[in-house]
Backbone bond lengths (Angstrom), bond angles and torsions (degrees), N, CA, C in turn:
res aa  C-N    CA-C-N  psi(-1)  N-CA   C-N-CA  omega(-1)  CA-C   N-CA-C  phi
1 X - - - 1.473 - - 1.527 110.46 -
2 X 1.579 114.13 -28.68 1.738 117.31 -178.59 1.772 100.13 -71.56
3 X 1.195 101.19 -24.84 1.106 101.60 -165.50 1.651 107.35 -72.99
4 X 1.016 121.44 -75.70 1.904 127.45 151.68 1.505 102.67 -7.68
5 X 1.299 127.52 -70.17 1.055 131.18 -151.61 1.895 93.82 -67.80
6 X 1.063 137.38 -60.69 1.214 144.92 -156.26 1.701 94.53 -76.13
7 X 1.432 119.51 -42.29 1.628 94.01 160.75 1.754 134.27 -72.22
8 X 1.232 105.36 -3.32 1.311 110.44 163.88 1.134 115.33 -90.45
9 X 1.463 122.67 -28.89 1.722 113.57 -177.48 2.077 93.51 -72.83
10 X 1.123 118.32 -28.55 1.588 123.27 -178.41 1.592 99.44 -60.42
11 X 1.230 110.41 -69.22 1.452 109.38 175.20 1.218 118.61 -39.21
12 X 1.018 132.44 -66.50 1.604 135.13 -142.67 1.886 82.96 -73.07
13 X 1.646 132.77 -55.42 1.340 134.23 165.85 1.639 112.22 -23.77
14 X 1.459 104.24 -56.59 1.760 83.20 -176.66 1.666 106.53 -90.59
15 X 1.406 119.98 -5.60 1.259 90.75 164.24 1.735 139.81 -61.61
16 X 1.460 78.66 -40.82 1.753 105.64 154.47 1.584 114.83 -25.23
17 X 1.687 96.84 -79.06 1.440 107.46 -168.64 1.640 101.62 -48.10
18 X 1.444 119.12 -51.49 1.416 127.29 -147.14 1.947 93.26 -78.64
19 X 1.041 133.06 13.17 1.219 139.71 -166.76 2.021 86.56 -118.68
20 X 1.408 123.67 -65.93 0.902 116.11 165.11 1.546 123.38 -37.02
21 X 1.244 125.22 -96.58 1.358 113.24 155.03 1.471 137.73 -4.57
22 X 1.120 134.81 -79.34 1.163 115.28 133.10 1.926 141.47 14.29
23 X 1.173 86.05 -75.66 1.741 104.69 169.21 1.294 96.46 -67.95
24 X 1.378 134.42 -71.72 1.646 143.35 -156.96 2.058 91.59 -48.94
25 X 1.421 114.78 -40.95 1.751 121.43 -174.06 1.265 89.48 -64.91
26 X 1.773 130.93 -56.50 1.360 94.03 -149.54 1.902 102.09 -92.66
27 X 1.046 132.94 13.56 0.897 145.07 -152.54 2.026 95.19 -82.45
28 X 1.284 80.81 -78.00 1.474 115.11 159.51 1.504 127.65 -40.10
29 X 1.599 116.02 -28.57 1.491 131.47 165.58 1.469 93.71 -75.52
30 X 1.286 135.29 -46.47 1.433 128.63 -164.58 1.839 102.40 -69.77
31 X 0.968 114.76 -53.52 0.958 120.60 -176.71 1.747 137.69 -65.00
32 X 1.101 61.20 -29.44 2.040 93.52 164.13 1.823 110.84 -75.06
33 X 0.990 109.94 -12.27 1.531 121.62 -168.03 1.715 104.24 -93.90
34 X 1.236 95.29 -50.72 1.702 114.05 -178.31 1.549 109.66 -58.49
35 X 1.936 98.52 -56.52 1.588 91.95 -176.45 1.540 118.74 -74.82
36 X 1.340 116.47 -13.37 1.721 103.63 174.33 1.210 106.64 -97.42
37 X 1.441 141.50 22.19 1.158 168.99 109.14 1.600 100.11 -15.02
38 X 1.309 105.88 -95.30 1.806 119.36 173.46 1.530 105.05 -63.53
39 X 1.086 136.83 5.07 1.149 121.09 -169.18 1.471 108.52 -114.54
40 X 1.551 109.13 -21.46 1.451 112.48 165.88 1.323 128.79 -112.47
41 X 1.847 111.95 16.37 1.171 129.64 -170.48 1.942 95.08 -103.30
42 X 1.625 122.86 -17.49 0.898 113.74 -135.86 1.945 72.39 -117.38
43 X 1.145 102.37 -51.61 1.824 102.14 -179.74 1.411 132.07 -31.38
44 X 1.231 100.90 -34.36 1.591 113.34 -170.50 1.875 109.58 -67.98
45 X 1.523 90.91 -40.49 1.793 103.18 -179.80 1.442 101.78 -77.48
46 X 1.239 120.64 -39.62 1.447 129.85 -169.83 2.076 104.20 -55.11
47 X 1.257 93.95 -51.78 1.771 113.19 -174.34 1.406 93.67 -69.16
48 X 1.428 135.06 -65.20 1.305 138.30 -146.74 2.043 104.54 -71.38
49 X 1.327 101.00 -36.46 1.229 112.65 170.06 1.733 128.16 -72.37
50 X 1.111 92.02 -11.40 1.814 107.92 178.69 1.835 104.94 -100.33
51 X 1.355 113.91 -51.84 1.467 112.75 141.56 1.515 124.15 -44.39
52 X 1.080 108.47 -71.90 2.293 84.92 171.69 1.003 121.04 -50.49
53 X 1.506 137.35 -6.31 1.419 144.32 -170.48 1.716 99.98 -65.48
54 X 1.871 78.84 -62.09 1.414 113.09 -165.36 1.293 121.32 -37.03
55 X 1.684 100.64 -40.48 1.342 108.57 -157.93 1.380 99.51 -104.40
56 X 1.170 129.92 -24.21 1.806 131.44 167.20 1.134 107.48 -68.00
57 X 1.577 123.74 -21.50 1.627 120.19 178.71 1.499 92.58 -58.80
58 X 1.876 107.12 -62.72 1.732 113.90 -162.36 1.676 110.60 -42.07
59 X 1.362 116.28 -23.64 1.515 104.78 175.90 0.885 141.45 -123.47
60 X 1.693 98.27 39.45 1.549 125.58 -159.32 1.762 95.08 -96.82
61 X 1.132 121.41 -7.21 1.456 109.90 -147.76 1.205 131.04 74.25
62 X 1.269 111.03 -141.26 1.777 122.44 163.35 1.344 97.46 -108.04
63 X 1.465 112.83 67.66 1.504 103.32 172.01 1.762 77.79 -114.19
64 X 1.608 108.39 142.80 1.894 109.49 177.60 1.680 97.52 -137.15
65 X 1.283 114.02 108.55 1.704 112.95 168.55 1.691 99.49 -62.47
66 X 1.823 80.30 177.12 1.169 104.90 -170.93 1.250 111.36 -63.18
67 X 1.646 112.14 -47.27 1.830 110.36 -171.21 1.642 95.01 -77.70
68 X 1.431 141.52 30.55 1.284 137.21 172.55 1.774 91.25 -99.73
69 X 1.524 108.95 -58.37 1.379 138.07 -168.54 1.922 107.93 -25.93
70 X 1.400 132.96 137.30 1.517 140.59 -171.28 1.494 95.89 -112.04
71 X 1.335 111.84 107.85 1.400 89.48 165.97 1.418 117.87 -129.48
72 X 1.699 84.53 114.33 1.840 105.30 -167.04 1.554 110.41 -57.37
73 X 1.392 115.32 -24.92 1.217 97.73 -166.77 1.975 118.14 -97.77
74 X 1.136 107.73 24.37 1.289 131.12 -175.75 1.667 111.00 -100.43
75 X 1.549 133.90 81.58 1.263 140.61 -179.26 1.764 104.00 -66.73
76 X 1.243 118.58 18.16 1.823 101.15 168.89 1.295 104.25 -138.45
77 X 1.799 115.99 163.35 1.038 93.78 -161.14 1.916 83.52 -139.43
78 X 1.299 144.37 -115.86 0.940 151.35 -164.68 1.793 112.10 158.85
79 X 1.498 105.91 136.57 1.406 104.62 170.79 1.713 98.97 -142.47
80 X 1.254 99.47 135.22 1.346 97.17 146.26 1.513 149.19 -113.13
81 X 0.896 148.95 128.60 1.592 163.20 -126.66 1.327 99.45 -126.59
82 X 1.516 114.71 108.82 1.419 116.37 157.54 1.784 117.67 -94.18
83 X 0.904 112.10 128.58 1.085 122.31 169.77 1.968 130.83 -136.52
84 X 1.246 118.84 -173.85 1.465 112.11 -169.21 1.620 115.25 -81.54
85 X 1.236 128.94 179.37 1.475 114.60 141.57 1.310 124.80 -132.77
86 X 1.776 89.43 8.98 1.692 112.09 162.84 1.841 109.89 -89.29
87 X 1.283 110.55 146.45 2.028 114.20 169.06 1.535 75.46 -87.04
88 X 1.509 83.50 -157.67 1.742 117.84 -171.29 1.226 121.56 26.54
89 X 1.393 101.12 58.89 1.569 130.53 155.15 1.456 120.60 -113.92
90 X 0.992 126.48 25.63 1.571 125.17 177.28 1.863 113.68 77.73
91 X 1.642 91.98 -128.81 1.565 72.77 174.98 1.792 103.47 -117.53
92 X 1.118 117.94 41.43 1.481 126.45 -171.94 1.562 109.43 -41.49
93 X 1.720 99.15 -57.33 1.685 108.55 -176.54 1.620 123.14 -57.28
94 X 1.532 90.77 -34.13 1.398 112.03 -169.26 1.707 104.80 -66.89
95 X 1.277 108.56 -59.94 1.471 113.56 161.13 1.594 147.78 -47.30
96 X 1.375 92.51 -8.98 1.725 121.60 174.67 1.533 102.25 -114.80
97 X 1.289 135.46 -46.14 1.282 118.46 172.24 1.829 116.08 -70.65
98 X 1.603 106.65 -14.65 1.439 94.22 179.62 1.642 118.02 -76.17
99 X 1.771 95.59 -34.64 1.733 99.49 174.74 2.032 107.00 -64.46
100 X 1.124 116.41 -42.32 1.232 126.47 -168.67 1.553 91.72 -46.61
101 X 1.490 125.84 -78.13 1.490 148.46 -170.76 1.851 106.66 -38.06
102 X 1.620 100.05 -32.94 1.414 91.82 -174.87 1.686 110.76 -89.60
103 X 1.220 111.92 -31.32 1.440 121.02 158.06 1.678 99.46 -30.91
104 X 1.377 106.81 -92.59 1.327 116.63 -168.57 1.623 129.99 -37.73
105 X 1.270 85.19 -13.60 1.768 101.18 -177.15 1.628 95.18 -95.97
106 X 1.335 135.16 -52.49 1.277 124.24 161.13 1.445 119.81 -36.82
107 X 1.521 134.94 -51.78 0.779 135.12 -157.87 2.060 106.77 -90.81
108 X 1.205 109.43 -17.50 1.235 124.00 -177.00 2.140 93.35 -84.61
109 X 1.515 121.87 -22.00 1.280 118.45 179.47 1.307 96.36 -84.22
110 X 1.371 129.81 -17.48 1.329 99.58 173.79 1.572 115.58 -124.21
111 X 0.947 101.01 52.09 1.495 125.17 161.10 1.866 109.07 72.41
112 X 1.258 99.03 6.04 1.830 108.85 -177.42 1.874 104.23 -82.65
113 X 1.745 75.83 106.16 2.148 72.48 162.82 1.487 122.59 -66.92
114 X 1.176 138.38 177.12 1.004 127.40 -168.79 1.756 115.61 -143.32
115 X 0.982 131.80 98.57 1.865 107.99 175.19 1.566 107.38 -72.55
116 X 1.577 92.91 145.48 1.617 94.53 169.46 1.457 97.33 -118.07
117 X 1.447 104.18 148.82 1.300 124.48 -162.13 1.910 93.99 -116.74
118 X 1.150 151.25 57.33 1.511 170.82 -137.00 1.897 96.65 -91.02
119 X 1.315 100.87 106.46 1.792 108.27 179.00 1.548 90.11 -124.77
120 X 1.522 95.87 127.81 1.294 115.72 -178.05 1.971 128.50 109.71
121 X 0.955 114.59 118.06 1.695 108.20 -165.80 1.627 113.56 -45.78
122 X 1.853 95.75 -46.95 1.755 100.64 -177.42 1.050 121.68 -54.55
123 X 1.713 123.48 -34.10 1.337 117.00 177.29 1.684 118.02 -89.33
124 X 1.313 109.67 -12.31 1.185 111.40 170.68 1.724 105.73 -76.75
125 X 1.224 111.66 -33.23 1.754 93.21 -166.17 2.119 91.71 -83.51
126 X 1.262 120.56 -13.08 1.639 104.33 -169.67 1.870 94.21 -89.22
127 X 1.184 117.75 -30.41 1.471 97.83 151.40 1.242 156.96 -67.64
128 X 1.037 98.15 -26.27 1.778 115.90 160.12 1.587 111.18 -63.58
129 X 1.354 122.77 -45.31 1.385 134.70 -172.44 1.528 96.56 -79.70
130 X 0.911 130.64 -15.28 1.751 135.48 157.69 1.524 118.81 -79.62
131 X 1.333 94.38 -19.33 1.614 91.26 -178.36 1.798 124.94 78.98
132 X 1.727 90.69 14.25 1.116 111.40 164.30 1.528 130.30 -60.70
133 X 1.649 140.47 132.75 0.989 113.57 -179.02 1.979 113.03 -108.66
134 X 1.075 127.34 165.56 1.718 108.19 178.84 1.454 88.90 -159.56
135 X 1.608 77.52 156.18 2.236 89.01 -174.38 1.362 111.82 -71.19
136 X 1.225 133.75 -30.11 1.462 156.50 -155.64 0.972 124.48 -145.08
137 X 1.283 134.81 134.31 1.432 148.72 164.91 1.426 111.61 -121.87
138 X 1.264 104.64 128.38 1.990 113.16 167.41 1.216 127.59 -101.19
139 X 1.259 159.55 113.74 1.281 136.48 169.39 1.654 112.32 -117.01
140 X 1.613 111.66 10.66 1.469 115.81 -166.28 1.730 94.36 -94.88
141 X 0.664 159.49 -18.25 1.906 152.19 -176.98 1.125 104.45 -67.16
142 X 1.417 135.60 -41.52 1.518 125.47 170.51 1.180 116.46 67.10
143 X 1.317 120.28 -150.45 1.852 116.70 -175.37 1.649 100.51 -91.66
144 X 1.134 116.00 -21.22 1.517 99.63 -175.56 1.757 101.05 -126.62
145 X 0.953 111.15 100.19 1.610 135.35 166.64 0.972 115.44 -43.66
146 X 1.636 148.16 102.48 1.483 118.23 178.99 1.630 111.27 -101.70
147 X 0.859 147.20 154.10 1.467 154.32 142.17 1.849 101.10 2.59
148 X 1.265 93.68 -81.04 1.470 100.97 -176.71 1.299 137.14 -44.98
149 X 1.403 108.56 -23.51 1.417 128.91 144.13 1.439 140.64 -77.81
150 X 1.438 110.19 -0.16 1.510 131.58 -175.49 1.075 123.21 -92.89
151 X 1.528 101.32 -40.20 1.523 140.47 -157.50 1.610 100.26 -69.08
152 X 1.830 114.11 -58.20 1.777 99.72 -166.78 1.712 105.30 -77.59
153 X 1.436 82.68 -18.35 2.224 77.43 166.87 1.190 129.17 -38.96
154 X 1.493 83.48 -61.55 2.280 95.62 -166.73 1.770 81.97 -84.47
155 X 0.890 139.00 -20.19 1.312 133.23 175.23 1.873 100.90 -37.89
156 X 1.458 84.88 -77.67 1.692 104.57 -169.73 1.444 110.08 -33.07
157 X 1.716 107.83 -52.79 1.325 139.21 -179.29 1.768 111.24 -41.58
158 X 1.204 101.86 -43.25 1.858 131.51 -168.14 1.576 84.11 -66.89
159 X 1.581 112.67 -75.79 1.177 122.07 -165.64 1.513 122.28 -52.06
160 X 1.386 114.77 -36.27 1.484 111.58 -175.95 1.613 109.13 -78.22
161 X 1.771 108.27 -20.29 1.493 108.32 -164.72 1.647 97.18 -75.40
162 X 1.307 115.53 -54.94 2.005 128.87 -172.25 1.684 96.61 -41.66
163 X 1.733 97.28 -58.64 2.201 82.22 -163.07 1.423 103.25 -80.61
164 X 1.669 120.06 22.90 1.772 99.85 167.62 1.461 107.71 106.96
165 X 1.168 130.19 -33.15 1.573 122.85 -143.83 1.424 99.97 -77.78
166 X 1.333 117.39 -23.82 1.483 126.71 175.68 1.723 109.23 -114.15
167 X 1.147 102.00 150.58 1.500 123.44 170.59 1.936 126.17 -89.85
168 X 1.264 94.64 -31.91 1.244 94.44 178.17 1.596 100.29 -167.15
169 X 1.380 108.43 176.38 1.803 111.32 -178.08 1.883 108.96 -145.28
170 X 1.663 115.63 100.46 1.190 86.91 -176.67 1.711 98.41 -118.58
171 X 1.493 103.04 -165.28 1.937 107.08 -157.98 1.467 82.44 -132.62
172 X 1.151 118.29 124.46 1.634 139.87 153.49 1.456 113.49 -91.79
173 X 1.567 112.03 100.07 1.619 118.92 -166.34 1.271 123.10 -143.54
174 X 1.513 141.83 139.13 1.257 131.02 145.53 1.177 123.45 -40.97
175 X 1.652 125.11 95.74 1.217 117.28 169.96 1.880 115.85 -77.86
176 X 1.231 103.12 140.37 1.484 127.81 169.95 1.499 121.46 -88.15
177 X 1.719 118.76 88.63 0.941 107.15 145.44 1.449 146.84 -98.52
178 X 1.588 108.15 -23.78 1.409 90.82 161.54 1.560 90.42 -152.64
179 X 1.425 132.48 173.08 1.524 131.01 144.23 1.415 118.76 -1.83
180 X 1.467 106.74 -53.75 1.499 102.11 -163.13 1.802 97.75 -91.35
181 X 1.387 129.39 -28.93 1.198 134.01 -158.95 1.762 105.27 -107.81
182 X 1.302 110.82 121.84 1.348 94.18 160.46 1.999 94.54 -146.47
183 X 1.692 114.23 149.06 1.259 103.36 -179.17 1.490 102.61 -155.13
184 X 1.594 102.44 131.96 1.482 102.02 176.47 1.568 128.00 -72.00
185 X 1.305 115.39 151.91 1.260 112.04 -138.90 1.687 91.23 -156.40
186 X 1.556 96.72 159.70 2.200 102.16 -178.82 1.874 72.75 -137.97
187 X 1.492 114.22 145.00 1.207 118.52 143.74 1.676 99.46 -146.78
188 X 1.859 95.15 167.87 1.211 109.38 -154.04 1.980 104.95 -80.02
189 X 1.462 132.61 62.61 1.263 108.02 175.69 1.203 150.88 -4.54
190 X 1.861 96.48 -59.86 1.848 111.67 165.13 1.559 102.51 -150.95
191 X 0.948 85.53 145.16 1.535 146.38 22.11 1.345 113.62 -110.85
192 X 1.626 100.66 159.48 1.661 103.25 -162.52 1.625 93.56 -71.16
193 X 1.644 99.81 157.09 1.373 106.32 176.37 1.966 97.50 -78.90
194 X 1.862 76.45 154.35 2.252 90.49 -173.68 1.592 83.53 -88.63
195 X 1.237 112.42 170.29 2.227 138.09 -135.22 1.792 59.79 -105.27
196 X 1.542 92.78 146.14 1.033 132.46 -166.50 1.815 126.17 80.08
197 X 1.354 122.22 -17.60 1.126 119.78 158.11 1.786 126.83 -52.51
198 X 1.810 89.33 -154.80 1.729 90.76 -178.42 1.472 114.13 -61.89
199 X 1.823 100.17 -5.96 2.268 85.47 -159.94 1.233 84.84 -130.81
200 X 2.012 129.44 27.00 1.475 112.61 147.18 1.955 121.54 -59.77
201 X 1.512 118.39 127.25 1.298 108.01 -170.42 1.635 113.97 -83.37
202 X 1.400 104.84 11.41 1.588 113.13 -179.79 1.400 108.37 59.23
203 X 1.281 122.43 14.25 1.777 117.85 -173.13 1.067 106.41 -87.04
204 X 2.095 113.91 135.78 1.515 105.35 169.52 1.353 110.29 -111.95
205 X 1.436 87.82 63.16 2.241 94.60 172.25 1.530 89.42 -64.28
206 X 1.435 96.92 168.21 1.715 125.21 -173.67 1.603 89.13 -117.50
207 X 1.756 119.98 105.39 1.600 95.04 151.49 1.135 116.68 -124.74
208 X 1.539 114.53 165.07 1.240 115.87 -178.61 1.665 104.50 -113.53
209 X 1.630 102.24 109.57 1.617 105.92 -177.38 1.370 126.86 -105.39
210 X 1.694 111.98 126.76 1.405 106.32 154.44 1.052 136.21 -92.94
211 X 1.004 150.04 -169.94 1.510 118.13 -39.39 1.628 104.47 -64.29
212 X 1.326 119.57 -29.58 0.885 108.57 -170.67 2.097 102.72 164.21
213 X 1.245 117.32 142.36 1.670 127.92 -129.44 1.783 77.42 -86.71
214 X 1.209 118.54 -37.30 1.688 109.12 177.21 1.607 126.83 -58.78
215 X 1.562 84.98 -36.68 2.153 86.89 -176.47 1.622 89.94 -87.80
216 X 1.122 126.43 -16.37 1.687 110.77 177.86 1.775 112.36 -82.59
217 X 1.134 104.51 -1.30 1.331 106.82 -160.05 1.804 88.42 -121.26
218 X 0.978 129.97 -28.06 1.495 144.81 145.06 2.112 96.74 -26.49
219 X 1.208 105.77 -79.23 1.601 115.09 -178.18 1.620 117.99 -53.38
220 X 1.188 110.40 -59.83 1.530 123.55 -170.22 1.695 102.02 -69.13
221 X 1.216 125.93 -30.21 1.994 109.85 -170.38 1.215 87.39 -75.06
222 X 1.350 124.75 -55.41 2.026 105.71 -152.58 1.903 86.90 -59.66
223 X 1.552 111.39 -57.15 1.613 104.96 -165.41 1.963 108.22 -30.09
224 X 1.379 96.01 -55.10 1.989 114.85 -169.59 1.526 90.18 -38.73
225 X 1.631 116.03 -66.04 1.330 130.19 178.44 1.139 110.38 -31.43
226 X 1.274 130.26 -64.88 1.604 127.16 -156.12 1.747 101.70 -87.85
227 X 1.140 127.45 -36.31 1.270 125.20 169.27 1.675 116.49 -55.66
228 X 1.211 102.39 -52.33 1.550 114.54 -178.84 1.562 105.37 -34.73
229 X 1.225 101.44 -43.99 1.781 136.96 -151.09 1.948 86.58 -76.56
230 X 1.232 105.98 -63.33 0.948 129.99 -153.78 2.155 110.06 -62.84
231 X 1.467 96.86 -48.33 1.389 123.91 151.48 1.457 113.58 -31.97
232 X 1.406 106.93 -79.23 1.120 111.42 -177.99 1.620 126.00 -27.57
233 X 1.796 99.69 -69.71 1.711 118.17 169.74 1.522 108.56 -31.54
234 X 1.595 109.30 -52.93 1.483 101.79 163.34 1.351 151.43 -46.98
235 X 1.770 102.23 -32.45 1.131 109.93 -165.87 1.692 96.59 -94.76
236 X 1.305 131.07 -25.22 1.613 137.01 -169.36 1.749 92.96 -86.93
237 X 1.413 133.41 -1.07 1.577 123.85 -161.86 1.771 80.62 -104.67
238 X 1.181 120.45 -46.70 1.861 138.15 174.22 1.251 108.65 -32.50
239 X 1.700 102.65 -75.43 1.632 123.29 -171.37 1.559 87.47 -46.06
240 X 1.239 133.72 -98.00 1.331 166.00 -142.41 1.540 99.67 -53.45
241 X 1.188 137.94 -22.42 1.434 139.48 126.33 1.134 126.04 -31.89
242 X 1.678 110.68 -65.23 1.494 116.91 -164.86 1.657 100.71 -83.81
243 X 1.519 123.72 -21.13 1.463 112.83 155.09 1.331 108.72 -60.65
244 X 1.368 158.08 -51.31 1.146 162.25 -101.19 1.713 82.56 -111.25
245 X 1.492 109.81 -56.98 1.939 105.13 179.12 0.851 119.96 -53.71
246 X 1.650 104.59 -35.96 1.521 95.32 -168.15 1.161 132.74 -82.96
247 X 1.243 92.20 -17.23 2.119 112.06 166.01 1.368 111.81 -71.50
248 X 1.481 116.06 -31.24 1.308 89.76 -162.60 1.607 106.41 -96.98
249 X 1.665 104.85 -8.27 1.521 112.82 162.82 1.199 117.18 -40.96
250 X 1.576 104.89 -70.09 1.152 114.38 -156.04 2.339 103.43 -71.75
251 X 1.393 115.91 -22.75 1.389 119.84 148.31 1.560 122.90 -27.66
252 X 1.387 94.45 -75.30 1.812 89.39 173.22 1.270 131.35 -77.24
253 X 1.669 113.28 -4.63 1.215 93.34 -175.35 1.897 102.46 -95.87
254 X 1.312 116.41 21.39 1.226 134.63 -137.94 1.858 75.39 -127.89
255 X 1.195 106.63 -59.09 2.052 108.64 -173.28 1.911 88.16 -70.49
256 X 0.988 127.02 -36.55 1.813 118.82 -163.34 1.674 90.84 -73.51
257 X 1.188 127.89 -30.54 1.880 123.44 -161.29 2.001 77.79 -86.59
258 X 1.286 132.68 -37.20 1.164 125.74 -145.90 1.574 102.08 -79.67
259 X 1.641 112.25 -46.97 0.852 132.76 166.54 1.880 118.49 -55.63
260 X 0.772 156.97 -12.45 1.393 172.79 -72.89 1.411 102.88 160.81
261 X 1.663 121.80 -74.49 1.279 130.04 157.87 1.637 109.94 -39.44
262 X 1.077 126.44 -42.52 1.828 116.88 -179.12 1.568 108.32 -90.75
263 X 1.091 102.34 -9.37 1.906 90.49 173.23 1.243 100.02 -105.27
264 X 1.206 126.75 -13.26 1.817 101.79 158.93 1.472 110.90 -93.78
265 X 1.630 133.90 -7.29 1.312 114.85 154.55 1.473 108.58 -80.96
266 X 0.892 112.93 -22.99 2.088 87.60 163.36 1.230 133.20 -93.24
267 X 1.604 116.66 -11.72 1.531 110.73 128.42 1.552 136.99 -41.14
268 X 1.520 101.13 -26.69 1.750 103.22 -175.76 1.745 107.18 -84.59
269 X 1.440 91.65 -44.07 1.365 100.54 168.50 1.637 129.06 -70.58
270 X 1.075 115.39 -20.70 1.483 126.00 162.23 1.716 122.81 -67.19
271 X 1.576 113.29 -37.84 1.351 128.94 171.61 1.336 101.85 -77.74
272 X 1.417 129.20 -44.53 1.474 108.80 -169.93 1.562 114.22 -85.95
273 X 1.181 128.62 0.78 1.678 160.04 175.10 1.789 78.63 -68.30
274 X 1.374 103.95 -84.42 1.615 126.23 -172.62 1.759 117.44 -14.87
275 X 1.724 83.30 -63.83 1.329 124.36 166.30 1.390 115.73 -21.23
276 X 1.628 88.61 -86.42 1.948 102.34 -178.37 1.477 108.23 -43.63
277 X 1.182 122.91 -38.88 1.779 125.16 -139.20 1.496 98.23 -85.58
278 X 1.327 100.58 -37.23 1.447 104.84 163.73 1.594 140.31 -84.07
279 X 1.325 97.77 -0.77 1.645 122.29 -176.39 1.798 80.86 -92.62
280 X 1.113 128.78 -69.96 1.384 132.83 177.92 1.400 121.53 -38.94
281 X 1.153 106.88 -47.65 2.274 105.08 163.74 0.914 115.05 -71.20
282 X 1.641 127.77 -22.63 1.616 109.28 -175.91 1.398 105.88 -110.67
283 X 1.184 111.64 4.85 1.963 117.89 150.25 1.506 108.62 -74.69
284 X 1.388 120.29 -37.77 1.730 115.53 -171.34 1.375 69.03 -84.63
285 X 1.202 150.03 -128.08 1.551 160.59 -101.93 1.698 109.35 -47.05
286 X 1.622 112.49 -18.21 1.206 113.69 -163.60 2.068 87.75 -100.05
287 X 0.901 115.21 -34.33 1.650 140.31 179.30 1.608 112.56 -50.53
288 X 1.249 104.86 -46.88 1.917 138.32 -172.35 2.084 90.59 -83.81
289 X 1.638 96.52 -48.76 1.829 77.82 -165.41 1.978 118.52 -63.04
């Protein structure tokens, strides 16, 4: 009978949990709606603006800005790491700090120190517990990132790359490609790639520019920069949603198999309860004849 009793106090516990869960899925479906909402409202300008780059670079001459500029003689470099400051997302964090870590190990083979710039609590507390060290920690961007908060980041970022102090700037992120696709990913921020690389848009628009393709191209790289930047926050707030369902999916349907499994052991245990009681009357009844 202790026995019955202690699988029902078990049961009724994960029904509990699986009621939580549950809530935490649809919670997370709502929210998941909003950020690929901003996340595919914001791409189109983000892409189209990295393409005009492209193509004002092609008729710039040999004119090369600063965030174009390599500077070999600069041994540090900078990354930044997006990550959550929510758990119960699966292994989202885990999958962004593993690409992040291998970066850094490349860049540690070739003798480049590195600052890490760490957005998000989870990845800040699994680096610390590594004994990792980083210049910065964020935990204020939250689920909805705004511009205005993005902006003095890659700002800072802009500034340390132009006077030298850094060598390069890359982003450790959940990239967002669709609902079904999401994959962690490092790309190189800065310096921007020179027209003909991965983000030439191959376009042969005709323009005719004033004042002139250098002071316009003066405005648009830091903008490309901070949007790029800015994109990103979007696309890791998306992923980290659609991890968030999928964990907590696969949670309840994990408490419903658990739950299922204990009501047929207290069916087993209820019949063999049954069992005895009646093995016991027809021992007295056979006892009495």
């Amino acid at each position: 009978m202790a026995n019955r009793r202690a699988i029902v106090k078990r049961r009724k516990a994960v029904r509990n949990t699986k009621k939580i869960t549950r809530t935490m899925q649809l919670i997370a479906t709502a929210r998941f709606q909003a950020a690929m909402n901003r996340a595919i409202a914001t791409r189109p300008y983000t892409d189209r603006l990295a393409e005009l780059v492209a193509d004002l670079s092609g008729v710039a001459g040999d004119y090369v800005h600063p965030l174009m500029e390599v500077h070999g003689s600069a041994k540090k470099a900078a990354i930044v790491i997006l990550t959550s400051n929510r758990g119960f997302c699966g292994g989202y964090n885990v999958n962004v700090l593993k690409v992040a870590a291998g970066r850094l190990a490349e860049l540690a083979e070739d003798e480049i120190e590195t600052d890490i710039y760490m957005v998000g609590s989870k990845g800040t507390r699994a680096f610390a517990h590594q004994g990792r060290d980083f210049r910065e920690s964020y935990t204020h961007f939250g689920e909805k990132p705004e511009f205005a908060q993005v902006e003095p980041f890659a700002q800072d970022l802009i500034e340390r790359f132009v006077t030298g102090e850094i060598s390069a700037v890359y982003v450790a992120y959940m990239h967002f490609y669709s609902p079904g696709k999401q994959a962690p990913e490092v790309f190189r921020l800065l310096p921007l790639t020179a027209p003909g690389g991965p983000e030439a848009s191959g376009s042969k628009a005709d323009y005719e520019i004033r004042p002139s393709a250098q002071e316009i191209l003066d405005q648009l790289l830091p903008a490309s920069v901070r949007m790029r930047l800015f994109q990103s926050f979007n696309d890791a707030v998306v992923s980290e949603q659609i991890a968030r369902m999928a964990a907590m999916k696969a949670a309840t349907e994990a408490a419903e198999d658990m739950i299922k499994n204990l009501t047929q052991e207290y069916n087993r245990a209820r019949q063999s309860q049954i069992t005895m009681e009646l093995l016991d009357i027809v021992g007295g009844a056979d006892a009495l004849a």
